[in-house]
Structures are given as structure tokens and as C-alpha cells.
C-alpha positions as CSV (number, residue, x, y, z in Angstrom):
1,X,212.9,84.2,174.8
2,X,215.0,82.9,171.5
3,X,214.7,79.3,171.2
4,X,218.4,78.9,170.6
5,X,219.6,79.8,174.0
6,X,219.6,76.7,175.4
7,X,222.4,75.6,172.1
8,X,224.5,78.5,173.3
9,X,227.5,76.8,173.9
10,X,229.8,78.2,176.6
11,X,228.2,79.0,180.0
12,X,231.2,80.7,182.5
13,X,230.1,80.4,186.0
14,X,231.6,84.1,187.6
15,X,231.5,83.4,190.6
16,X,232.0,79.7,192.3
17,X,233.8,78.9,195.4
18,X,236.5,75.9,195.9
19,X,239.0,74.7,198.5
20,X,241.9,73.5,196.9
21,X,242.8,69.9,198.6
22,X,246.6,71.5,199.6
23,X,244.4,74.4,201.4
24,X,241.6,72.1,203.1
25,X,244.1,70.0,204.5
26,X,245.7,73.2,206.2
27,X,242.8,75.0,207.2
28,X,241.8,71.6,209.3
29,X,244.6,72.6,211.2
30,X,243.5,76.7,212.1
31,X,241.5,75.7,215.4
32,X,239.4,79.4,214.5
33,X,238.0,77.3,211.7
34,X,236.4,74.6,213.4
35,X,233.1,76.3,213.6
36,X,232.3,77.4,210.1
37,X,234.3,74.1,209.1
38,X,231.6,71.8,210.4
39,X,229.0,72.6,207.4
40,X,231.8,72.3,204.7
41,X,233.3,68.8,205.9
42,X,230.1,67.5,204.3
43,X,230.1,69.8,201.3
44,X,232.3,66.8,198.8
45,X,231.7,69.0,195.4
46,X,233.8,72.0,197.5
47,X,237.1,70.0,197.8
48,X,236.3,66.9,195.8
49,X,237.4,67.6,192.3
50,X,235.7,64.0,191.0
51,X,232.1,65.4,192.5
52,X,233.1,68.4,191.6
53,X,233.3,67.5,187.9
54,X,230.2,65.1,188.4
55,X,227.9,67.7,188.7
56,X,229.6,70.1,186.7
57,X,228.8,67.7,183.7
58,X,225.1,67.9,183.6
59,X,225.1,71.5,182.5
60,X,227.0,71.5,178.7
61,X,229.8,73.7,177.8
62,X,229.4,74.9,181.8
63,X,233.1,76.3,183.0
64,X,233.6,78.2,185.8
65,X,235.6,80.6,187.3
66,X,237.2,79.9,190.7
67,X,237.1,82.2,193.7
68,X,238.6,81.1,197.2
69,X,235.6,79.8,199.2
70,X,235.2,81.5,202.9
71,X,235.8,81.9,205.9
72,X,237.9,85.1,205.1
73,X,241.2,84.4,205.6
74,X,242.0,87.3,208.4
75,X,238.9,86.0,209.8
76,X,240.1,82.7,211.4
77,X,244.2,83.4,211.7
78,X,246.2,85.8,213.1
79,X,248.0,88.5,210.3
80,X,251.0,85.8,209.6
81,X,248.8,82.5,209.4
82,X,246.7,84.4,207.1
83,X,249.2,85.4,205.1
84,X,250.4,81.9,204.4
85,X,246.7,80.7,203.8
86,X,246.5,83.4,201.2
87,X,249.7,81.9,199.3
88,X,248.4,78.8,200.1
89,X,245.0,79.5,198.5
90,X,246.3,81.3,195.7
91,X,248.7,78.5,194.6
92,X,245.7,75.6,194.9
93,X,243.7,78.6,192.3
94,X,246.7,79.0,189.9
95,X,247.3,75.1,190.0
96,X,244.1,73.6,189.4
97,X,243.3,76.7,186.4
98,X,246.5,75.2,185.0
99,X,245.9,71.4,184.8
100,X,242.1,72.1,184.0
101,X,241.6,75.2,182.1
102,X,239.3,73.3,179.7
103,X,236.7,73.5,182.8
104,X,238.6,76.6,185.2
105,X,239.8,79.2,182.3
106,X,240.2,81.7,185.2
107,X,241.1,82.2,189.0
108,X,240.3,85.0,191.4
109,X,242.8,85.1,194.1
110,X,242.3,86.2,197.6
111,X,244.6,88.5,200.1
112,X,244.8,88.5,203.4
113,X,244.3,92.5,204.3
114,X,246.0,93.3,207.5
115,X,249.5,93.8,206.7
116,X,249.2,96.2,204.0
117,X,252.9,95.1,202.7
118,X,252.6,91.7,202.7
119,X,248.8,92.5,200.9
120,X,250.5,94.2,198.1
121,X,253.0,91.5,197.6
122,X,250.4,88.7,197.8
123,X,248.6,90.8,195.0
124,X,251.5,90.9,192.6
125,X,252.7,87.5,193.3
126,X,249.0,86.3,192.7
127,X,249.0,88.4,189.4
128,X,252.2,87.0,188.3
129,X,250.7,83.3,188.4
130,X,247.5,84.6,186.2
131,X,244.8,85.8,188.6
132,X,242.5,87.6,187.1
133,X,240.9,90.0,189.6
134,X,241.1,89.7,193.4
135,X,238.1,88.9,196.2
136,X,237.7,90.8,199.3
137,X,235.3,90.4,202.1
138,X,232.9,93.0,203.0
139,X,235.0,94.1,206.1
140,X,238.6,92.9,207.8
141,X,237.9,92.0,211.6
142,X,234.9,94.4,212.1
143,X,237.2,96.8,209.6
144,X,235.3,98.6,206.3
145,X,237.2,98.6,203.8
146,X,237.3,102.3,203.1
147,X,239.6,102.7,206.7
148,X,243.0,104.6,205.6
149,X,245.0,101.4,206.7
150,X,243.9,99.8,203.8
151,X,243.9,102.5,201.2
152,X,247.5,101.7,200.3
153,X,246.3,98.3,199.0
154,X,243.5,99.8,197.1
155,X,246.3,101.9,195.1
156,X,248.0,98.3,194.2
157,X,244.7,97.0,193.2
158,X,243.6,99.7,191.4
159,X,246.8,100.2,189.5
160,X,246.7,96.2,188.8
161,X,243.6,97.4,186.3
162,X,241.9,94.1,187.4
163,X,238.6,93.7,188.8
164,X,237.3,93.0,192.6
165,X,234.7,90.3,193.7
166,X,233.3,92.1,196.7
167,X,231.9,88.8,199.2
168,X,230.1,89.7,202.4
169,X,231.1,88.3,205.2
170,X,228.4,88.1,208.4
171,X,228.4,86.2,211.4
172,X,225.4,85.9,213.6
173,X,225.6,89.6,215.4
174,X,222.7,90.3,217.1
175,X,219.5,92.0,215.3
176,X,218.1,93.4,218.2
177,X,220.7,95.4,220.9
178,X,218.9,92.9,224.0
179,X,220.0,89.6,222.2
180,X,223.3,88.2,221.9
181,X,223.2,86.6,218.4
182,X,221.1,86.8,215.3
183,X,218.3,84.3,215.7
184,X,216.7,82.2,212.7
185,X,219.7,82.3,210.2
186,X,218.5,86.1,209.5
187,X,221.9,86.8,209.5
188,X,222.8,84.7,206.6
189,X,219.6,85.3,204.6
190,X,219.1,89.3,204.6
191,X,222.5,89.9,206.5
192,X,224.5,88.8,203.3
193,X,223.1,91.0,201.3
194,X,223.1,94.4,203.9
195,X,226.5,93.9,204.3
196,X,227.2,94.1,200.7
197,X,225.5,97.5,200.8
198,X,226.9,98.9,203.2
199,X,230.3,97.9,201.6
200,X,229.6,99.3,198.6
201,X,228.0,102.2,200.0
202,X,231.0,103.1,202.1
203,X,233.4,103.0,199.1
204,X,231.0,105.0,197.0
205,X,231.1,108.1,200.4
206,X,234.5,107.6,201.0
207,X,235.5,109.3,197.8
208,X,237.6,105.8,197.1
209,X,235.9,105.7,193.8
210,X,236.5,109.4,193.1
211,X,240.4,108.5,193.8
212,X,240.0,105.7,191.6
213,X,237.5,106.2,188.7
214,X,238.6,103.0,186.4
215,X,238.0,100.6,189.4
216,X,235.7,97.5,188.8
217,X,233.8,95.9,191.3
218,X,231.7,92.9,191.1
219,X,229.2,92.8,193.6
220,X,227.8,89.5,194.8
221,X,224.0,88.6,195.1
222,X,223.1,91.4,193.1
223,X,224.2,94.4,194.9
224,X,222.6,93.5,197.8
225,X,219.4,95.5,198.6
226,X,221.1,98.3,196.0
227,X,219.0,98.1,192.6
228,X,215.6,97.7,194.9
229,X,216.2,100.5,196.9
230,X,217.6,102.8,194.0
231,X,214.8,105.1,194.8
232,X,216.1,105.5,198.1
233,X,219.7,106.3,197.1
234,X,218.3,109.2,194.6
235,X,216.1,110.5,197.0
236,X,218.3,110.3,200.1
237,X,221.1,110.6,199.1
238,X,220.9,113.1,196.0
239,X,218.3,115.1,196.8
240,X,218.4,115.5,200.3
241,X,221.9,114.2,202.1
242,X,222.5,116.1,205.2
243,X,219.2,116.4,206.2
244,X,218.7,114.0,208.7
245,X,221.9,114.8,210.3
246,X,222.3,117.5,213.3
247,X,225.1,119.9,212.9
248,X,227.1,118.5,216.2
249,X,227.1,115.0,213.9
250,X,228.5,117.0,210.4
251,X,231.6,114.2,211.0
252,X,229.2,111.5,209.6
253,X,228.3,113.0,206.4
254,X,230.6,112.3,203.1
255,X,233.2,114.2,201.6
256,X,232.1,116.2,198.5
257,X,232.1,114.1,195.2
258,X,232.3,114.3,192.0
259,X,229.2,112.9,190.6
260,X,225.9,112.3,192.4
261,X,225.3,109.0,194.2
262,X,223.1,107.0,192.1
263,X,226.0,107.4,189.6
264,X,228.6,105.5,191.3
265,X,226.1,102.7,192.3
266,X,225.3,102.4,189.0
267,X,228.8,101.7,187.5
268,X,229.5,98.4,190.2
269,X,228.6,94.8,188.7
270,X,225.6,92.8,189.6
271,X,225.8,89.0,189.8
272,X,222.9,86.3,189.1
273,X,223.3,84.8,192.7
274,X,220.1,85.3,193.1
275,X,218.9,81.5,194.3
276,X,216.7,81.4,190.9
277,X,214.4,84.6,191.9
278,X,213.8,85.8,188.0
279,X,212.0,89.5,189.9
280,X,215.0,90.0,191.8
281,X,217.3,89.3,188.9
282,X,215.3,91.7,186.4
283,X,215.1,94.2,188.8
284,X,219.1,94.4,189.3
285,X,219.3,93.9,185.4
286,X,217.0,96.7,185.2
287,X,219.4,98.6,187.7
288,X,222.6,97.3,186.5
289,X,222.1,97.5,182.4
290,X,223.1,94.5,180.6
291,X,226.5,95.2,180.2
292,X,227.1,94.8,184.1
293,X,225.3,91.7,184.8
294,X,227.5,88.1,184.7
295,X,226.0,84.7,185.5
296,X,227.3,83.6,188.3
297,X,225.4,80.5,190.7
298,X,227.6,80.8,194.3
299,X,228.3,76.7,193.5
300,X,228.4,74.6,195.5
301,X,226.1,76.0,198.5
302,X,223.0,74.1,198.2
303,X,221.7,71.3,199.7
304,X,222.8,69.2,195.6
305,X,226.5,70.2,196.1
306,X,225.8,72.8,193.7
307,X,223.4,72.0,191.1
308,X,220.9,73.6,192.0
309,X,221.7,77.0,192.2
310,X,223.1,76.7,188.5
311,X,220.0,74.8,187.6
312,X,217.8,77.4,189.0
313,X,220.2,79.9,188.3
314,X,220.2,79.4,184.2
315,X,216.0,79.0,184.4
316,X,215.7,82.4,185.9
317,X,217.7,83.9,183.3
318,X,215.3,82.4,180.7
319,X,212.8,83.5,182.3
320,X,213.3,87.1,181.4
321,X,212.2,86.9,177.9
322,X,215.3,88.0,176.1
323,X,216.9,88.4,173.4
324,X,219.4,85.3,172.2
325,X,222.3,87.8,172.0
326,X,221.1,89.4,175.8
327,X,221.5,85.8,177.2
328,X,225.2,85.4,175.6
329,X,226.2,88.3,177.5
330,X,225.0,87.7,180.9
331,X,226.0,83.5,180.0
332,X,229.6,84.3,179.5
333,X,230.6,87.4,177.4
334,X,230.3,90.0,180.2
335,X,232.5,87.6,182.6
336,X,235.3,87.4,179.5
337,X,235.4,91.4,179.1
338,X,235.4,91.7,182.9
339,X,238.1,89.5,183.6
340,X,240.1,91.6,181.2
341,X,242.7,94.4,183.1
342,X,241.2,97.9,182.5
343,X,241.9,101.5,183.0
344,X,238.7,102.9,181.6
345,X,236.9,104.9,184.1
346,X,234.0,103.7,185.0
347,X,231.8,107.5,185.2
């Protein structure tokens, strides 16, 4: 590795996760949010701007940009409470990018999903005030996201040209059909990252991306088990889709598309969420190319508020061995270009 990466001067976090104080306050009020609440009461650096800034100021010329922190809004409020969390969210995002930009130069906005004409509002409104791209959970209520109710707020966001953080959401659902929940936090630790593959997986067979070629999608944690398994996709589903699949069950299969699979996977984002795991994170790279890899850390959910995962984050990165002008890309450059609105297909 160079030995003038460490000087390189700008570092833009792409993916960090805030409650704005306005927001907090409100969702302290949604009784649904009680539960996951409990963690994140103790979690200062996530609605605390002054410990936010504290720890934000031991990593030099470190910026981030802001993406709503969970729980998903349609996830703890009915289709009109999440509506108005949305807004709420959204404002908090546009407001604190405009009184700080020196340290939040861009906002992700989120959208509450099940009202497709409220959705599409909330997405223009949201672009109006500066957002940059817009984050979606992995499903809505047990939903995927490639369901036709939804498809009419793919359109808007695809004719927006901006980008989509694509988060999984995962509560502790059982792993085994004889228990009731997910035992051991497995849900959280390899759950997270299935979900995101399925996700993507689902928009890849759906023919969503087919119907819209220039969409951009960021995928958190790497892709989720996607740039390990890309043997998998090439075999199974390039080479030999259908065959595991009887005749009666022909309604499972995907519609015909227009390049093979392993090309559509290949044209998402990857992340460096990785927790500091310098394999994983030259494996997606591998995947991915450099081109479609950001630094991103998931601050602040570690056990420092967030300075470790940006700590452990950055020392991954440099443990790749690459070039000074490879680091600038995946640092900040790739983030910049990304956050730009874009009609370039993608394949």
C-alpha cells in the first residue's frame, strides 16, 4: 500500500445512520417502537450531535453521509403515522446537511412504502430539499419489494435518476420451523446479510432491472452473501435454472431476461460494512470492481458509539495493498459520482 493514503484528505462515510432530535422525540411516542428503542436510548452518538461530532473528530477530513437509522418506518406505524415519520425524518436529514454541510455534504431520505401516492410524493418532496438518493428496507411488512403494489414507486425512483441504499431489515423469525424465534442473535449476524440477497435477487428475477436498466443500487454489507457465492449464481442460475424445479411449480421460475444473471449482480454497489474483515471486503472488491465499491462504516452501531467500525473499517481497506489512487476511490470518489443523478444504464 502507498504510503500517502493515510494524508488523503477527505474520507465520505456512505453510509451512517442518525435520528434527527425532532424525529427521536416523536418516535418515543410510536408505542411499536419501544422494543427496538431500548438498545438506541443508550446509543448518545445516534441522536447526540456533540458525541456525534466527538468521535467524528478523531478521524481527519472524515464527513459522512446521512441515511435515516431503523426501525423501518412502515415497520412500527400504521400507513399514515408512517407517512408523517417519513416527512419528519426527511426534514431532520435536509436540516442538519444544511447547518453542517462542512461534516454532512449529503442526505439519503427515506419513504414510507405502503401508499404508493403518498410514496411518490414523499420522493419528490424529499428531492426538492436535496436528497441525494433514497433508502429502502429489504421488504415492507413481510412485502418484497418486487410485489406490483410497489412498482409504481419504482417508476418515480427510477425516473428521479438517483441512487437506492438497499438496508435489510430482519427480526428474529425462527431458523428452524419447530422454534418460535431465531435463537443466538443469528438473525442479526447472518440474517442481515440473507435478506439483502434475497432482495437483490428478487429485483434481479423480477425483470425490475430489465424495466429499468439505468437504476443504481447500493447494497449494504457487501452484497450480502452475493460476491462469495458468485459461483453459485453462474452455475445455478446461468447454466442450469429450471432444473431443480418440477413442471407443476413452472410459476416459481423467472421471467425471461435480457442478460444472464451474474450480469445484473454484478452492476449493484458493494459497501465496506464489513466490521473490518479485509477477506470479505477483497472478495466483494474482487466481485464488485473498483468502481462499485464506497467506504461506508454503518456508524454508530458498535459498542464506541461508532468509532470502531470506522477505525476498523479504514484498517481493512489498507490492508488490501492498493494503489494510492484505488484508496481515493473507495475513500470518497466513488460515493461523489454515485450520489450524482444518472440515466446511464447500468448493462
Amino acid at each position: 500500500m502507498d504510503n500517502d493514503q493515510t494524508s488523503e484528505p477527505h474520507l465520505l462515510d456512505a453510509w451512517t445512520h442518525i435520528f434527527p432530535q425532532a424525529y427521536f422525540a416523536k418516535l418515543n411516542t410510536v408505542s411499536n417502537a419501544s422494543g427496538p428503542l431500548k438498545r438506541w436510548m443508550t446509543l448518545r452518538s445516534l441522536y447526540d450531535l456533540d458525541e456525534r461530532f466527538r468521535l467524528m473528530d478523531q478521524f481527519c477530513g472524515y464527513k459522512q453521509i446521512l441515511t435515516p437509522s431503523m426501525p423501518a418506518f412502515d415497520e412500527i406505524a400504521d400507513p399514515s403515522e408512517a407517512q408523517t415519520l417519513a416527512r419528519l425524518m426527511n426534514d431532520g436529514l435536509a436540516a442538519l446537511v444544511a447547518q453542517y454541510p462542512d461534516r454532512f455534504p449529503y442526505f439519503v431520505a427515506g419513504v414510507s412504502l405502503m401508499n404508493a401516492k403518498a410514496a411518490c410524493s414523499e420522493i419528490q418532496r424529499a428531492l426538492d430539499m436535496g436528497a441525494i438518493g433514497f433508502q429502502l428496507p429489504s421488504h415492507v411488512q413481510g412485502i418484497p419489494l418486487d410485489d406490483p403494489r410497489f412498482f409504481t414507486i419504482w417508476d418515480t425512483l427510477a425516473a428521479s435518476g438517483r441512487p437506492i441504499w438497499l438496508h435489510p431489515i430482519r427480526g428474529p423469525v425462527p431458523d428452524y420451523p419447530t422454534e418460535k424465534k431465531s435463537k443466538y442473535e443469528i438473525w442479526w449476524c447472518f440474517g442481515w446479510p440473507y435478506e439483502t440477497t434475497v432482495a437483490l435477487s428478487r429485483l434481479v428475477f423480477s425483470g425490475l432491472l430489465d424495466r429499468h436498466p439505468h437504476l443504481r443500487i447500493l447494497t449494504h454489507h457487501m452484497g450480502g452473501m452475493i460476491p462469495f457465492f458468485a459461483g453459485r449464481i453462474e452455475q445455478g442460475w446461468g447454466l442450469e435454472m429450471g432444473a431443480r424445479t418440477p413442471p407443476s411449480d413452472a410459476d416459481l421460475l423467472p421471467v425471461p431476461l435480457r442478460h444472464p444473471a451474474l450480469t445484473y449482480f454484478k452492476a449493484y454497489f458493494g459497501d465496506t460494512a464489513l466490521s473490518g474483515a479485509t477477506g470479505a471486503l477483497r472478495c466483494g472488491l474482487d466481485f464488485f470492481g473498483i468502481d462499485h465499491v464506497m467506504f461506508a462504516s454503518d456508524f454508530p452501531f458498535d459498542a464506541e458509539g461508532g468509532s470502531y467500525l470506522v477505525r476498523e473499517t479504514l484498517k481493512s481497506i489498507q490492508g488490501l495493498g492498493i494503489s494510492a489512487s484505488d484508496f481515493a476511490r473507495i475513500a470518497n470518489r466513488n460515493a461523489q459520482n454515485f450520489s450524482r443523478p444518472s440515466f446511464t444504464p447500468q448493462f
